[in-house]
C-alpha positions, 0 to 999 in steps of 0.5 A, spaced: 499 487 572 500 491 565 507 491 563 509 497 558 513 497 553 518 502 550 515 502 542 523 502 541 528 506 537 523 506 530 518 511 534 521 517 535 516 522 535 518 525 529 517 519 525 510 519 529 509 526 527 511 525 520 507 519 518 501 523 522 501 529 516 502 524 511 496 520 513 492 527 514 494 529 508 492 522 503 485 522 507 484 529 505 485 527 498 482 521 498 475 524 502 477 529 496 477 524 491 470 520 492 466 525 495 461 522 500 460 516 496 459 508 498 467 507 497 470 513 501 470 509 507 474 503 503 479 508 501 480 511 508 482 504 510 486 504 506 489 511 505 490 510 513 493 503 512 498 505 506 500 511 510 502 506 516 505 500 512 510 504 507 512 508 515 514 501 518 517 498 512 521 505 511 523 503 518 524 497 520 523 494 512 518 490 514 510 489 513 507 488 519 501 482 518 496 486 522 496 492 518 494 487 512 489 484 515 487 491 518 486 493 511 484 487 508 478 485 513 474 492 513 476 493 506 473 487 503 466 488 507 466 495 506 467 494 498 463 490 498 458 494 501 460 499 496 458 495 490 450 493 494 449 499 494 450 502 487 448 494 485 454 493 481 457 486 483 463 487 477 468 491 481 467 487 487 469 480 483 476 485 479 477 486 486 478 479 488 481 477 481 486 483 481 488 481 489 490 474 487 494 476 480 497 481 483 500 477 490 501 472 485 505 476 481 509 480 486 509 471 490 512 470 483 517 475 483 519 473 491 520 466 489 524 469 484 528 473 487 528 472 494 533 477 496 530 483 494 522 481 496 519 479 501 513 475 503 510 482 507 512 485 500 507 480 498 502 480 502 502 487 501 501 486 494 494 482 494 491 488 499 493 494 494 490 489 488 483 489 492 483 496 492 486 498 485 481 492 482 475 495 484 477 502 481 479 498 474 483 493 470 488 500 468 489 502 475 492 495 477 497 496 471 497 504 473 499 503 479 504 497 478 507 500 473 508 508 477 511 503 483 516 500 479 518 506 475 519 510 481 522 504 486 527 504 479 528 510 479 530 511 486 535 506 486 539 509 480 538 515 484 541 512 490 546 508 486 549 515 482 549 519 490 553 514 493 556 509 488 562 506 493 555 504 498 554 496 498 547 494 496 541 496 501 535 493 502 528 496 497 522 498 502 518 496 495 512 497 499 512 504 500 512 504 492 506 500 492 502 504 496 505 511 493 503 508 486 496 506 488 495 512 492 497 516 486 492 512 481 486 511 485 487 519 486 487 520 479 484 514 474 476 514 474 
């Protein structure tokens, strides 16, 4: 007997909706970005993955592990594909490098800072690290960088627009994903 279960408040139809047009939108742009070459597939699960990711924890505040393992999994094996069929086996190996510095820098600001990230934020961290090592050492910074600034400048925004409100939760890894998107789509 199957039971069903309601999706509960967080999926709405229009949040549906919405984070169908994203995801549209930044698969269109990576397909743009790569072309039909051996990484396009790689950066689709990710774009998908991403788009996901950043809906959820705008939601809920939360990065579902599946969705990490879903981008991880398939990513490893399809860079890895990618880097056989060009015969270059560096980006693979910055890919690896860059997923452990960046989780572990991300772990360190977690344990640092307990309130403000999350494990999920973390965890995050090393699957967009995968993917922006591939590309290059100045995406993994780009990328870092772009997030912070922007995650940054939201909250200034947010603190001018309601100084009386008491401090709420950052969803970090929307910004994560905004900053790698961007950086993969831009940086060569």
């Amino acid at each position: 007997m199957t039971v069903y279960r309601s999706p509960g408040p967080l999926a709405t139809p229009g949040r549906i909706a919405t984070t169908g047009a994203v995801a549209a939108a930044v698969e269109a742009a990576i397909l743009w970005r790569f072309g039909w070459s051996p990484p396009l597939g790689a950066y689709l699960v990710f774009g998908a993955v991403a788009t996901a990711v950043s809906a959820t924890d705008l939601a809920a505040r939360r990065v579902p592990n599946r969705a990490v393992l879903a981008a991880l999994l398939p990513g490893t094996v399809l860079l890895a594909l990618a880097s056989g069929l060009d015969a270059t086996w560096w980006p693979l190996a910055r890919a690896g490098i860059a997923m452990v510095v960046l989780a572990g820098f991300y772990l360190a600001l977690g344990l640092a800072f307990p309130s403000g990230m999350g494990m999920g934020d973390v965890r995050w961290a090393a699957v967009t690290g995968l993917f922006l090592g591939w590309i290059s050492w100045p995406a993994v910074a780009t990328a870092t960088l772009v997030a912070f600034a922007a995650a940054a400048l939201f909250v200034t925004v947010r603190h001018v627009a309601a100084p009386g409100r008491r401090r709420a939760v950052l969803a970090m890894a929307p910004f994560m994903a905004a900053g790698a998107l961007a950086t993969i789509l831009v940086v060569r």
